[in-house]
C-alpha positions as CSV (number, residue, x, y, z in Angstrom):
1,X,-134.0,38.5,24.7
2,X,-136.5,35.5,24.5
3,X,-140.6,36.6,23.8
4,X,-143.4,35.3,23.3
5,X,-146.0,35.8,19.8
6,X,-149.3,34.8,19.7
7,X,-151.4,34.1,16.8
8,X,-155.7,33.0,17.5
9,X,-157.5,30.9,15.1
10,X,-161.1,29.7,14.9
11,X,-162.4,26.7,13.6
12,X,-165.6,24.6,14.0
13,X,-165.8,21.2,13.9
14,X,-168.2,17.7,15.2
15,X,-167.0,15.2,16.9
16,X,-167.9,12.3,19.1
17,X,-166.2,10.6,22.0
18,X,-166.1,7.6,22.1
19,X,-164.2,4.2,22.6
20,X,-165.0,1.4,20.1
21,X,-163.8,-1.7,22.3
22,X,-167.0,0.0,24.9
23,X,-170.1,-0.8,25.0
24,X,-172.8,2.4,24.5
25,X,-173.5,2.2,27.6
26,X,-169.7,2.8,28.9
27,X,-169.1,5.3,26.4
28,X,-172.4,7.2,27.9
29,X,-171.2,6.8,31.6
30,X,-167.7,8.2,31.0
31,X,-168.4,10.5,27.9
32,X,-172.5,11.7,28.4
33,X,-173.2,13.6,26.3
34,X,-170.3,14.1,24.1
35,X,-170.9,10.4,23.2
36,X,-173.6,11.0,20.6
37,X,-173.5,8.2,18.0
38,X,-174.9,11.8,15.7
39,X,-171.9,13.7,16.9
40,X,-172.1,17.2,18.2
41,X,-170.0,20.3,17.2
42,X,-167.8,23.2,18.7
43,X,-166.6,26.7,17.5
44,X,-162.9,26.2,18.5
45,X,-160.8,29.0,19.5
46,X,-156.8,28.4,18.9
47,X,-154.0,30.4,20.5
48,X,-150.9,29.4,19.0
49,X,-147.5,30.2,20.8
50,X,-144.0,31.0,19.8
51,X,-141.4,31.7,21.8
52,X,-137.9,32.7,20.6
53,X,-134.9,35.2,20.4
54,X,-135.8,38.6,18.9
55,X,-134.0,38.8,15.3
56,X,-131.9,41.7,15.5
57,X,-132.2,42.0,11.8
58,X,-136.0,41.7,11.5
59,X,-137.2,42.5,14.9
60,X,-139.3,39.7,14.9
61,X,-139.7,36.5,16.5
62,X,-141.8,35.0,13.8
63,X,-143.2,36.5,11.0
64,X,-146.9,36.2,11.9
65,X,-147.9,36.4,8.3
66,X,-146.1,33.2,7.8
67,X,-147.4,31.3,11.2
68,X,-150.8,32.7,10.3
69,X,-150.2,31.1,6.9
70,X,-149.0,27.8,8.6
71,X,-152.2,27.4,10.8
72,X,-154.5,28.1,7.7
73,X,-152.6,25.1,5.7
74,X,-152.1,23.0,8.4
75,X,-155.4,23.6,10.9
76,X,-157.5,25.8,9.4
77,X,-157.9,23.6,6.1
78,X,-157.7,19.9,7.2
79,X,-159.8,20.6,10.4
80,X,-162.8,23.8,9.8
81,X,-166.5,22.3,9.0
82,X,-165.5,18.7,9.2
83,X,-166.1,15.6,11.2
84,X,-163.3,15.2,13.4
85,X,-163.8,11.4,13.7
86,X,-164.7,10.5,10.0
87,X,-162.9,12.7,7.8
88,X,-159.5,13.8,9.5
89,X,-156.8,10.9,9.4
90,X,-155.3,11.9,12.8
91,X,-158.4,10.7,14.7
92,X,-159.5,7.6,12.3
93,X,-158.3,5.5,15.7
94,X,-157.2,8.6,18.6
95,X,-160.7,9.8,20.8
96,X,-160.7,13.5,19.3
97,X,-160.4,15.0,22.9
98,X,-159.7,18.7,23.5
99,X,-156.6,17.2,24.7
100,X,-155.9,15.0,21.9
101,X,-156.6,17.4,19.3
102,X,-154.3,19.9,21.0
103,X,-151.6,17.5,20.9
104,X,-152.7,17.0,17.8
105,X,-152.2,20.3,16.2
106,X,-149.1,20.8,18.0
107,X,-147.3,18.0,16.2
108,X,-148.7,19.2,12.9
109,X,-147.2,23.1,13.7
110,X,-144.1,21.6,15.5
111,X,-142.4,20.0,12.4
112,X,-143.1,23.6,10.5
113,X,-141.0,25.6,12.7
114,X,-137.6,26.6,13.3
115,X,-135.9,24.1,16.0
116,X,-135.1,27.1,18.3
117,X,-138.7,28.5,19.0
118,X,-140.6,27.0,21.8
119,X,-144.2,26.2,20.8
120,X,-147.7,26.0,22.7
121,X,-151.1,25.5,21.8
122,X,-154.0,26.7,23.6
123,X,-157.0,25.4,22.5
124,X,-160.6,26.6,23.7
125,X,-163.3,23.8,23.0
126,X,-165.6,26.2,24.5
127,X,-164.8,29.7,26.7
128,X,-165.3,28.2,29.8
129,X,-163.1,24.4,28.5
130,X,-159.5,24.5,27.4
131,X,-156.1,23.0,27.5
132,X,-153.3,24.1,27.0
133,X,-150.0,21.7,25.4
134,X,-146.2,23.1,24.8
135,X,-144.5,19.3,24.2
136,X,-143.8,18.2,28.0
């Protein structure tokens, strides 16, 4: 019997998109707003996926203490109050995209877990704006 855990996390970071090889102007017709050479910030929401067989020992999919722990360590932590684009090595030369920062986080929580479980990330950039990535 296969389910499905969920875990939600919050984090709030700044960002900017932007290309380097564009010119400001290029960067304002594709990105607007979100292209401010100040950056601008988001209160992101995280739903983080597992899917496996139920233990029969345990009853558990996952111990949620334990995946609650990883996404502290390895989202929470390197991600919450900082400048996407300046201070987190991931996005030193990747645009930090909803989409990229998904992908992003699901590499980081990927490597963690058992090879078994199925993993996906949801992650809200703002209530209305989300993606959603499980390794396709």
């Amino acid at each position: 019997m296969r389910l499905t855990v969920h875990r939600k996390a919050h984090f709030n970071a700044a960002h900017r998109l932007y290309r380097k090889d564009w010119d400001q102007a290029k960067n304002e017709a594709v990105f607007g707003k979100c292209s401010n050479p100040h950056y601008h910030g988001h209160n992101y929401e995280l739903v983080v996926s597992v899917n496996g067989e139920v233990d029969e020992e345990t009853g558990f999919v996952m111990d949620l203490k334990l995946l609650k722990e990883l996404i502290y360590e390895e989202v929470e932590v390197p991600f919450d109050h900082k400048n996407l684009n300046e201070e987190v090595p991931e996005f030193k030369e990747l645009n930090p995209t909803a989409e990229n920062i998904a992908v992003v986080i699901w590499n980081k929580l990927r490597s963690k877990l058992k090879p078994a479980l199925k993993l996906e990330v949801t992650l809200y950039e703002t209530p209305r704006n989300f993606v959603t990535y499980n390794g396709d």
